[in-house]
Backbone bond lengths (Angstrom), bond angles and torsions (degrees), N, CA, C in turn:
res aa  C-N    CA-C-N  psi(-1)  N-CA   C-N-CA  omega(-1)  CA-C   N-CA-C  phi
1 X - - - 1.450 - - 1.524 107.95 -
2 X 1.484 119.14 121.26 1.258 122.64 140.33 1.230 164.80 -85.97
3 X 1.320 138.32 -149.56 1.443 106.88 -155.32 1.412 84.14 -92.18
4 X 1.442 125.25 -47.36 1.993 124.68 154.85 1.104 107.16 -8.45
5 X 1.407 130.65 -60.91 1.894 126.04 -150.40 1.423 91.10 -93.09
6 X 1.625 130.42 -36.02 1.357 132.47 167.54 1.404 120.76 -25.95
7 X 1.827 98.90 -59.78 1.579 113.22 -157.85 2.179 96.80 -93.59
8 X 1.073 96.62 -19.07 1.651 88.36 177.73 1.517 103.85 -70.20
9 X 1.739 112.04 -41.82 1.540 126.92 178.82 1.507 88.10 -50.84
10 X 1.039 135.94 -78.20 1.697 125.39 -164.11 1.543 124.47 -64.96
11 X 0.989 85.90 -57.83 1.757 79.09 164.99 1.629 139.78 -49.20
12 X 0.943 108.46 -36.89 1.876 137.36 144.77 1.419 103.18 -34.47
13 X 1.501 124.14 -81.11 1.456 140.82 175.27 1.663 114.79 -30.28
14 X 1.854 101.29 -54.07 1.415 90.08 -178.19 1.748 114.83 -90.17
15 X 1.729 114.64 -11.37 1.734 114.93 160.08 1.668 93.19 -163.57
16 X 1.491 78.81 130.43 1.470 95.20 -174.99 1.848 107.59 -94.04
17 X 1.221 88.86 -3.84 1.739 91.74 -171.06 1.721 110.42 -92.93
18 X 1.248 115.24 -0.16 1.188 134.84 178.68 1.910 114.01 -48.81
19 X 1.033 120.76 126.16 1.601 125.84 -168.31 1.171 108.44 -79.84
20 X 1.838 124.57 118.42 1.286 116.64 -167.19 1.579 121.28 -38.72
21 X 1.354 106.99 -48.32 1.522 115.55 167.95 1.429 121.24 -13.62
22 X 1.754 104.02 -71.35 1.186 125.92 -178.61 1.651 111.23 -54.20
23 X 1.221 108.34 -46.38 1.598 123.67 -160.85 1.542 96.19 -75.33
24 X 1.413 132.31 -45.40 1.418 136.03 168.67 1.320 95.26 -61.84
25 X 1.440 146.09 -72.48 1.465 115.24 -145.05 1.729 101.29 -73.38
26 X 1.626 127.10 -27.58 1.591 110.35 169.64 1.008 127.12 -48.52
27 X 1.777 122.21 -13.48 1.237 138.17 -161.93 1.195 127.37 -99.12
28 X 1.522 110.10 -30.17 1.312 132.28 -158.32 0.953 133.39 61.34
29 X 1.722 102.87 44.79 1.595 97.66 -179.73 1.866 94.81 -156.34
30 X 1.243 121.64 145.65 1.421 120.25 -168.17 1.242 100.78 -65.59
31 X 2.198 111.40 -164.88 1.176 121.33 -149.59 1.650 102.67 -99.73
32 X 1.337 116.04 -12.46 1.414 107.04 170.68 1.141 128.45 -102.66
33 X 1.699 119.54 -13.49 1.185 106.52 173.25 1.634 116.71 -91.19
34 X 1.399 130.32 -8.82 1.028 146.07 126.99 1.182 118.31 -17.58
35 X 1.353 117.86 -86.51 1.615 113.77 -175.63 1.476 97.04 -58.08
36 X 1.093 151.95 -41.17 1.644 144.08 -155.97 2.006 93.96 -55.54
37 X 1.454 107.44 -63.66 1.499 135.30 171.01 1.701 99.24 -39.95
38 X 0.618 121.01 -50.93 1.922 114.50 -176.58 1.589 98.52 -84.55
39 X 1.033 116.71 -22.93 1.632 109.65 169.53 1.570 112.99 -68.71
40 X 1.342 94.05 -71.00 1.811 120.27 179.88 1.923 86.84 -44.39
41 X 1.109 139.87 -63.63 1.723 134.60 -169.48 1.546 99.53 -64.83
42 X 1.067 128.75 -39.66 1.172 118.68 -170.61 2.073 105.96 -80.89
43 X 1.125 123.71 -38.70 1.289 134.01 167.40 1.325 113.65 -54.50
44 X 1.379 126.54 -47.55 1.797 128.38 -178.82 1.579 89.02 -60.88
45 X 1.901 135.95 -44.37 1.186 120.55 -118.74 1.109 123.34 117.44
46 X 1.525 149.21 -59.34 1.065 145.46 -105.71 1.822 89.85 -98.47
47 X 1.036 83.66 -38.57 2.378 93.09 -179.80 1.311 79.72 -101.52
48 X 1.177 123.44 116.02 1.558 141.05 144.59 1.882 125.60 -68.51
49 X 1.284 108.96 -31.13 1.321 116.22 168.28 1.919 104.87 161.58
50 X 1.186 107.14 159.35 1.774 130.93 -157.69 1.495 92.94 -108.02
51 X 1.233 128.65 112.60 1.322 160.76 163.07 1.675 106.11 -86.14
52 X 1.936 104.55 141.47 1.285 100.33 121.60 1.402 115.24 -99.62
53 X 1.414 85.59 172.17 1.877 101.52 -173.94 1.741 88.96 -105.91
54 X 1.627 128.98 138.10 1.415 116.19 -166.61 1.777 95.21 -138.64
55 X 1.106 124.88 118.04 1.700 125.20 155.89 1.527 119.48 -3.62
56 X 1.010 114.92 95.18 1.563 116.93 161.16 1.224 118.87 -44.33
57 X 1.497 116.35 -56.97 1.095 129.63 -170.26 1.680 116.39 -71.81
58 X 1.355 109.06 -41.58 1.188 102.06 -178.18 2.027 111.05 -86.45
59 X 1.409 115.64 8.13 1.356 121.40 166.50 1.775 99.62 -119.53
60 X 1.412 122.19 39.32 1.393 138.34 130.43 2.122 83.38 73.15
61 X 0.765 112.35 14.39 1.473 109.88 161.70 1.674 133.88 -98.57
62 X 1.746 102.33 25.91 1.472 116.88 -159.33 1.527 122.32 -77.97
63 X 1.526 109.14 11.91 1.623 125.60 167.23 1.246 120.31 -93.22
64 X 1.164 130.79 107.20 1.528 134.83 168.87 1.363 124.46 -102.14
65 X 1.734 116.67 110.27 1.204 140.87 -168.92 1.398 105.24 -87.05
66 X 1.308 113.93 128.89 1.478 106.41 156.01 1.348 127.55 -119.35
67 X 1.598 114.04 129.49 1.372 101.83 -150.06 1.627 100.13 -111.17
68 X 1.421 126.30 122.00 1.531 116.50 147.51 1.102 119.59 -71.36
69 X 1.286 122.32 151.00 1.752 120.61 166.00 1.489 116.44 -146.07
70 X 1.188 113.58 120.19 1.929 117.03 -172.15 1.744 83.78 -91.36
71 X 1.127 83.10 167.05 1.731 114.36 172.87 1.511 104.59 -148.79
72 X 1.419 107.52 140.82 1.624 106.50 148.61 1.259 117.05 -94.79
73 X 1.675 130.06 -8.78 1.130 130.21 162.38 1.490 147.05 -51.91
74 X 1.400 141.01 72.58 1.457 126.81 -149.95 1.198 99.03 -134.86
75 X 1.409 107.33 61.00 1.914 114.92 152.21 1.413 111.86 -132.49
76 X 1.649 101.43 156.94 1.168 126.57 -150.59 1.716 103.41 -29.57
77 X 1.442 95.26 -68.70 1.319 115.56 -167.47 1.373 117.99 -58.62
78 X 1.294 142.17 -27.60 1.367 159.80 136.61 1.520 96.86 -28.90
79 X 1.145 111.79 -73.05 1.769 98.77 -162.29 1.574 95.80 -78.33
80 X 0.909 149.57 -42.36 1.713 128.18 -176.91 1.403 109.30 -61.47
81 X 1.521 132.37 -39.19 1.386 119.65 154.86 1.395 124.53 -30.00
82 X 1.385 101.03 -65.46 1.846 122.38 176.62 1.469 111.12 -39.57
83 X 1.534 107.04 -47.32 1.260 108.41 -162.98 1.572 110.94 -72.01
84 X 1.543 109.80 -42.19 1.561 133.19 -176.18 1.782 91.73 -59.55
85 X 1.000 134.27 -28.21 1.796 132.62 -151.99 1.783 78.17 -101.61
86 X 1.424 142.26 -63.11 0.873 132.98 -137.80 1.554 102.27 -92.60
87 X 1.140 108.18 -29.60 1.902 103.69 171.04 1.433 128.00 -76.46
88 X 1.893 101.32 -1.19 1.064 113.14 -173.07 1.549 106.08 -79.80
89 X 1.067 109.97 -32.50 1.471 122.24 -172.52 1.010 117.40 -98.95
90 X 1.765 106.58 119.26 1.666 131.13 -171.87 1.552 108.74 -47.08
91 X 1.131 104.71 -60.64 1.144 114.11 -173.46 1.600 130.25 -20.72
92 X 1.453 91.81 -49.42 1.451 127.23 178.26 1.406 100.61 -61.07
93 X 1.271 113.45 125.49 1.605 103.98 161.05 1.127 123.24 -142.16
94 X 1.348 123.01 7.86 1.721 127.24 139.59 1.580 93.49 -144.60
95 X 1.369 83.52 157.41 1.353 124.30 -179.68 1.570 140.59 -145.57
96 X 1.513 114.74 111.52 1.538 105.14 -155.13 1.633 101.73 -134.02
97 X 1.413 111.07 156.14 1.180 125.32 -162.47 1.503 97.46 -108.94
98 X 1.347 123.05 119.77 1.752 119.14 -162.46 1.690 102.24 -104.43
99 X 1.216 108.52 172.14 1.081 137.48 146.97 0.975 131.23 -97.47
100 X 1.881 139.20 125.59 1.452 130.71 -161.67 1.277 126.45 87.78
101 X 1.193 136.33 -160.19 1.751 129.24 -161.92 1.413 116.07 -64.80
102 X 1.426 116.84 -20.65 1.395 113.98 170.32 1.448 117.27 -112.23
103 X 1.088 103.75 158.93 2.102 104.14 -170.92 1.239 98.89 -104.28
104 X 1.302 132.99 -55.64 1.606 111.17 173.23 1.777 112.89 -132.50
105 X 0.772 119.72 159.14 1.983 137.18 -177.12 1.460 112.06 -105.52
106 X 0.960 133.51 128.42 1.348 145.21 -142.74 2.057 107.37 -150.52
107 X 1.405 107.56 112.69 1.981 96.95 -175.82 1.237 69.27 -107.64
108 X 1.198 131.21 171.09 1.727 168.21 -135.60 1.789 109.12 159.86
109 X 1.260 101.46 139.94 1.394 120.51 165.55 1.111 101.14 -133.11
110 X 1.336 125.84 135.12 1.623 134.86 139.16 1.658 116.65 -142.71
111 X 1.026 93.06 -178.73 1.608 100.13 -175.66 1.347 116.43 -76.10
112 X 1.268 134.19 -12.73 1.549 123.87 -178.59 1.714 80.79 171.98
113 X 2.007 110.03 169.45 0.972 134.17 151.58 1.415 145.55 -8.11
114 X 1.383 89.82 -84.83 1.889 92.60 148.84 1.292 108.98 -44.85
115 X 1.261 145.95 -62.61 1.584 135.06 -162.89 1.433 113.30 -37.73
116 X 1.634 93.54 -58.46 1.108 113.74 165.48 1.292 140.78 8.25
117 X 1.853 86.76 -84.08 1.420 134.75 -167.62 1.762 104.48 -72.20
118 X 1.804 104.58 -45.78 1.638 89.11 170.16 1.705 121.36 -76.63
119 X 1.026 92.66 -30.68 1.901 85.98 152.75 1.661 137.38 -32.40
120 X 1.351 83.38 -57.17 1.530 101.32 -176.55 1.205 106.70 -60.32
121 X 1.292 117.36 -71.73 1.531 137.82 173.57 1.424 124.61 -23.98
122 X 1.422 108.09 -43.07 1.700 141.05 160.41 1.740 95.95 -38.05
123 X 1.239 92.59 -69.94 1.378 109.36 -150.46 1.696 102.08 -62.22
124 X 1.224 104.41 -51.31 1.684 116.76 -156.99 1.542 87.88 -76.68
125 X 1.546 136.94 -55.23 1.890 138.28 173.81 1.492 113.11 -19.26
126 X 1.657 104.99 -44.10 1.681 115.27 -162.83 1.578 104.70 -133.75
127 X 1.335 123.33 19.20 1.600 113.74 146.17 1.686 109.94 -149.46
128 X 1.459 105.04 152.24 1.367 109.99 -179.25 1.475 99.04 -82.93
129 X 1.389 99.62 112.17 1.832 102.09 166.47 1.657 109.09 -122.68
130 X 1.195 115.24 119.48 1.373 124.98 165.72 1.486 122.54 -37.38
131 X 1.948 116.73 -51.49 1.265 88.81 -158.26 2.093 67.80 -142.27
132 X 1.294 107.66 153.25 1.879 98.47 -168.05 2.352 65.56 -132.85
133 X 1.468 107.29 135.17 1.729 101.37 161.64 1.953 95.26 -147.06
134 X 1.506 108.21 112.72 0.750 121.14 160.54 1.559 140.95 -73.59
135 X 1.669 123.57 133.09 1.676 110.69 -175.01 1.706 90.70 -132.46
136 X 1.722 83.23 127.04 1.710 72.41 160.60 1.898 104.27 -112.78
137 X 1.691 94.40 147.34 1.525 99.94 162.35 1.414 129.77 -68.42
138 X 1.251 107.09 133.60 1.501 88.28 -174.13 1.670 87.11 -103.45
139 X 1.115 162.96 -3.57 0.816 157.32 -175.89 1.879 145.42 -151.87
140 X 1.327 127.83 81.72 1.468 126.52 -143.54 1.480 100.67 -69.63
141 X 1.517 123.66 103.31 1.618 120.41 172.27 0.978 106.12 -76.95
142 X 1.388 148.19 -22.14 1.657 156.84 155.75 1.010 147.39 -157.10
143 X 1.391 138.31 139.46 1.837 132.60 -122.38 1.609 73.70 -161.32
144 X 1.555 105.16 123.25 1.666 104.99 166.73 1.640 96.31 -132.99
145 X 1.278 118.16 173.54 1.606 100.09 143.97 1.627 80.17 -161.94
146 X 1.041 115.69 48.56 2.029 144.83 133.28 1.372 123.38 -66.16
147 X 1.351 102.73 90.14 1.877 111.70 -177.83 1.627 105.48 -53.11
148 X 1.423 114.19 148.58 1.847 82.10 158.44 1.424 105.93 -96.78
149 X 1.530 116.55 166.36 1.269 102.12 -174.43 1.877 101.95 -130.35
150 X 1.357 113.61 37.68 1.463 118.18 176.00 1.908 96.78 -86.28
151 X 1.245 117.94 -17.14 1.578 103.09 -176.89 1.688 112.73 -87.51
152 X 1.588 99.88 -17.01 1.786 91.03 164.21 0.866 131.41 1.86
153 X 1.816 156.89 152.46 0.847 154.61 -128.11 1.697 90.45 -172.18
154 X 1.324 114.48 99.73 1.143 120.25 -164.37 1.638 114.69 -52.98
155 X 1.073 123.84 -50.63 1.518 158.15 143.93 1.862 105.03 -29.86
156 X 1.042 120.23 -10.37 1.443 107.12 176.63 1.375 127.93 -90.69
């Protein structure tokens, strides 16, 4: 990777809707070998897929829950249930399997409390979870979804 596939990698990150044109001359490099480079990044992997990014708040989803959840459960079949119940639900919009006092991490958006609450309820009706500890944010000091890209792997 070069400093080319670097700066297409960032520029992408902060608008992905950007016209190769445009995105080659910020780059210093024209409109075809550019697009070849967003092909070739997108083919290894490296661009997985082009999002918009859309207002929580103004699509009434402006509460963010964070959920720990222990289990004493850790066979196969238990967690592919778990997993099938927890991707099912919108709400959910990452989801991670931890290491240490909690077993998995859970971000949630909904619109208020109650939302919440039928969430929860969802969750706890159709899986055995030991310990469910909810946090809500009261406040987002920073929201990226900007990779950094200084750990590149020159070789990739």
């Amino acid at each position: 990777m070069d400093k080319f596939d670097k700066a297409i990698l960032d520029a992408l990150q902060e608008d992905a809707t950007l016209p190769v044109g445009e995105l080659a001359s910020r780059i210093g490099l024209t409109s075809t070998p550019c697009w070849r480079r967003i092909q070739r990044l997108e083919a290894q992997g490296l661009i997985r897929k082009r999002v918009a990014l859309l207002s929580p708040e103004r699509l009434n989803v402006g509460v963010t829950v964070f959920v720990s959840i222990r289990t004493n459960q850790h066979n196969v079949q238990w967690l592919e249930s778990f997993h099938k119940l927890v991707s099912s639900i919108p709400e959910v919009m990452e989801f991670y399997r931890m290491a240490g006092l909690t077993d998995y991490l859970l971000r949630i958006v909904v619109p208020d409390i109650a939302a919440y609450d039928r969430v929860y309820k969802r969750m706890i009706n159709a899986a055995d979870l030991g310990d469910v500890t909810s946090s809500f944010a009261m406040e987002q000091i920073k929201f990226t979804t900007r990779l950094p890209l200084d750990y590149v792997d020159a070789g990739t």
